[in-house]
C-alpha angles and dihedrals in degrees: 000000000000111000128208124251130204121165114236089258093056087041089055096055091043112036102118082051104048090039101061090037084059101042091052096047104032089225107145106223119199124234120210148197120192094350089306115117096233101173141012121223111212140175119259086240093056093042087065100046088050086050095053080051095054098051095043098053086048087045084056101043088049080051092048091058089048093243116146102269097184151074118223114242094249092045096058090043088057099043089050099034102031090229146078123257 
């Protein structure tokens, strides 16, 4: 995949523009300062993605050293409803 690259001054000029491009497309673009990529501008719907990844890869790695990675059904209804089923 060849990413687009615009420097921060170029981004700044054209933000509004990049953004909804990214956000329609759901191609990340790189933003950078001197010649160094120093952020990545992604789409919401990528940002989640990249969050459940996240989780799940620290949910596995809880489950690699054998510690209790869940939450019991009853426990979680009562957490998020205050009472029990």
């Amino acid at each position: 995949m060849c990413m687009m690259t615009y420097s921060i001054v170029q981004a700044r000029a054209r933000l509004g523009a990049i953004a909804r491009e990214v956000s329609a497309t759901r191609e990340p673009v790189a933003i950078t300062d001197h010649g160094q990529t120093v952020a990545v501008l992604v789409s919401p719907a990528d940002a989640v993605e990249l969050d459940e990844l996240r989780a799940l890869a620290a949910y596995r790695e809880r489950q690699a050293h054998g510690e209790n990675a869940g939450v019991p059904h009853e426990e979680a209804f009562r957490r998020i409803f205050g009472e029990d089923e």
